[in-house]
C-alpha positions as CSV (number, residue, x, y, z in Angstrom):
1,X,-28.2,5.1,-12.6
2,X,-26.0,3.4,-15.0
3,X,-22.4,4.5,-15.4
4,X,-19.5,3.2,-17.2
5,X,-16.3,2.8,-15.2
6,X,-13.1,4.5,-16.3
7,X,-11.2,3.0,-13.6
8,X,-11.3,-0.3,-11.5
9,X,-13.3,0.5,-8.2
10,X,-13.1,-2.0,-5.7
11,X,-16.2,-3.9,-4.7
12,X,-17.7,-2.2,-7.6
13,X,-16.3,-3.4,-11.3
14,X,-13.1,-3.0,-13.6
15,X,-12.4,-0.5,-16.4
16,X,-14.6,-0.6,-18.5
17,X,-17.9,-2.3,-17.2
18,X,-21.3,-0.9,-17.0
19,X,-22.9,-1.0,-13.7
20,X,-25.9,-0.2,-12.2
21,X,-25.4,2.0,-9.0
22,X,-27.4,4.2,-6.7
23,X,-28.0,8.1,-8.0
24,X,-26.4,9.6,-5.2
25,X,-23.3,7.4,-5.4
26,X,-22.8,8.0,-8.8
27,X,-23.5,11.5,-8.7
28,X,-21.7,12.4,-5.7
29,X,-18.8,9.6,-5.6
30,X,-18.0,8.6,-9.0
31,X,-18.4,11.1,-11.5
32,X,-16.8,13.7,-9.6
33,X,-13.3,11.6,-9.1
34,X,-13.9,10.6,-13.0
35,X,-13.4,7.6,-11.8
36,X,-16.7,6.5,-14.5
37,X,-18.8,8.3,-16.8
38,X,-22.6,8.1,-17.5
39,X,-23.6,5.3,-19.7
40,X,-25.4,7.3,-22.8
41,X,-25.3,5.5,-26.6
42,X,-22.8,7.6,-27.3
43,X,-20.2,7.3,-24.4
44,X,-20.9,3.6,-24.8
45,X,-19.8,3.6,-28.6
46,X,-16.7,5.7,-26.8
47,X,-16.3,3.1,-24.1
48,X,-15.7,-0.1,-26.5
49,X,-12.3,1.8,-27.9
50,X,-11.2,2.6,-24.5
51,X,-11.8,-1.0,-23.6
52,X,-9.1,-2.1,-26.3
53,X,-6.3,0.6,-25.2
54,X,-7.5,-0.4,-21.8
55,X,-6.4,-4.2,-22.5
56,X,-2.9,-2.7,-24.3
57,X,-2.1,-0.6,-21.5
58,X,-3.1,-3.4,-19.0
59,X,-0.9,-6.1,-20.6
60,X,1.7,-3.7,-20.3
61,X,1.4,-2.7,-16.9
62,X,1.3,-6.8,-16.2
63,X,4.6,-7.3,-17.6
64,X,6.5,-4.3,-15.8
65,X,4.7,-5.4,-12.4
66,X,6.5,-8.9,-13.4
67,X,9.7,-7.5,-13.9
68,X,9.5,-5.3,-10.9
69,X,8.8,-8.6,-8.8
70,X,12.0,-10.6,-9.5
71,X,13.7,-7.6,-8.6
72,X,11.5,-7.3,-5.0
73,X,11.4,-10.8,-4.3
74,X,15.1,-11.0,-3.2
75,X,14.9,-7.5,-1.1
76,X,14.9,-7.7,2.8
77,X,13.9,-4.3,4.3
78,X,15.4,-3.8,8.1
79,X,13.9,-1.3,10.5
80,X,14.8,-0.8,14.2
81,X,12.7,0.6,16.5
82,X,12.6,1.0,20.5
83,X,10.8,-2.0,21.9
84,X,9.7,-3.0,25.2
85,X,10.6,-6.2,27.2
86,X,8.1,-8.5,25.8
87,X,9.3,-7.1,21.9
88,X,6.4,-5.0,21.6
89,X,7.4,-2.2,19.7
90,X,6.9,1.4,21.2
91,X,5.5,2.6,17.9
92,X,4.8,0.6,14.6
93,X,6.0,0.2,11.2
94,X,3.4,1.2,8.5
95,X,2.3,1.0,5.1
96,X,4.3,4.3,4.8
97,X,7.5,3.3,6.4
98,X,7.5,0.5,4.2
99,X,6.9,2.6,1.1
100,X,9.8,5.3,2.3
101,X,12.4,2.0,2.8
102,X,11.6,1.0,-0.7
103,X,12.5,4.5,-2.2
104,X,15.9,4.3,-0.4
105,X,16.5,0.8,-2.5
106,X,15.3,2.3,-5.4
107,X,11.4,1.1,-5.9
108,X,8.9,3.4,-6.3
109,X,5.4,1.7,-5.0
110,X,3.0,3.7,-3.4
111,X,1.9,2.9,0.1
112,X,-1.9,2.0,-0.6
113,X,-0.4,-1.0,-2.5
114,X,1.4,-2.8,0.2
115,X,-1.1,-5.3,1.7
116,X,-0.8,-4.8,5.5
117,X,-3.5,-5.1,7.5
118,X,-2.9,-3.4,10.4
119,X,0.9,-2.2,11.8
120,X,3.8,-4.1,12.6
121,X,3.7,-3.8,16.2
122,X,6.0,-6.6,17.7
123,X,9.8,-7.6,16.8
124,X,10.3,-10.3,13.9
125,X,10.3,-11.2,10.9
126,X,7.7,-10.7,8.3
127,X,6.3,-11.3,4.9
128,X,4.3,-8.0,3.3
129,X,2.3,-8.9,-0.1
130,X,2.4,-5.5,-2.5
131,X,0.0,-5.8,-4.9
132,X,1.4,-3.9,-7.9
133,X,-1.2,-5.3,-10.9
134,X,-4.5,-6.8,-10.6
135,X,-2.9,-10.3,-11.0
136,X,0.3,-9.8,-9.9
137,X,1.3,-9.9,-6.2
138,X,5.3,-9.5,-4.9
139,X,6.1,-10.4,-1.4
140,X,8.6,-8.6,0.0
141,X,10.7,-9.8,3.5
142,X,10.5,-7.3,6.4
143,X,12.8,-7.6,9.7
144,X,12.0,-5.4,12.5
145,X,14.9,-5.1,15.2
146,X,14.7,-3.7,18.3
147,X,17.3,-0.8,19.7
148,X,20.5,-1.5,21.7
149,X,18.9,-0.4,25.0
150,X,20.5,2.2,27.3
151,X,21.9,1.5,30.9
152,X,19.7,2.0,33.4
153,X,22.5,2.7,35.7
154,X,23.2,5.8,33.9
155,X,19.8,7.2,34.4
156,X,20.1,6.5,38.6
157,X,22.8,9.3,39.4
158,X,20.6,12.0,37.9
159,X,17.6,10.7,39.8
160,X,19.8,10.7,43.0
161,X,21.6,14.3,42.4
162,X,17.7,15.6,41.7
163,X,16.6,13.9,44.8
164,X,19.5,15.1,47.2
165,X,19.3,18.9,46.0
């Protein structure tokens, strides 16, 4: 089946292409999230206009990604969280978390754009890539800090009340 895509699908093609792909993909994947459209003479004759405001609304989209990374590339996002001994953390910072932070400074980037591979799991400093245009990547610094931990001696009276009742 041949299907022209409306929208860049990874692994796939860009906007725009027409690409060969199984029936059963295109009919049960693609077409239904309109994320292409079937490749007839006339949707083809359609496709080569979209192509053009495609480019427009793509060069555009370039340059406010380009703006939006001068503005990221200074930001250093801080997040504590319990850790253990060692500085592994008790739970992890996400895509999400990282996303939520952002809105607090003011940046609105969805979470499937950040570029982590798996969770922050351990204390320390990192760099997180957010792709926000096909070509254009920010990197954004990301400090996770451990909690002030509590006093065990606090916990031991309660344990020794509990134990002599």
């Amino acid at each position: 089946m041949e299907v022209i895509l409306k929208e860049d699908v990874a692994n796939l093609g860009l906007r725009g292409e027409v690409v060969k792909v199984a029936d059963g993909y295109g009919r049960n994947y693609l077409l239904p999230r309109k994320l292409a459209m079937q490749a007839t003479e006339a949707n083809k004759a359609v496709i080569e206009q979209m192509k053009a405001a495609a480019e427009r609304r793509s060069a555009s989209e370039k340059a406010q990604a380009e703006v939006l990374v001068t503005k990221l590339e200074p930001v250093v996002l801080s997040f504590t969280r319990k850790a253990g001994e060692q500085g592994h953390l008790f739970g992890s910072v996400t895509s999400a978390d990282i996303a939520a932070e952002l809105a607090t400074h003011g940046f609105e980037v969805d979470r499937r754009k950040i570029q982590l591979s798996e969770p922050l799991k351990s204390l320390g400093d990192y760099t997180v890539a957010i792709r926000l245009h096909r070509e254009v990547n920010a990197r954004v610094r990301v400090r996770v800090q451990g909690e002030a931990a509590q006093e065990p001696e606090a916990a031991e009276p309660a344990v020794q009340e509990a134990a002599a009742e």
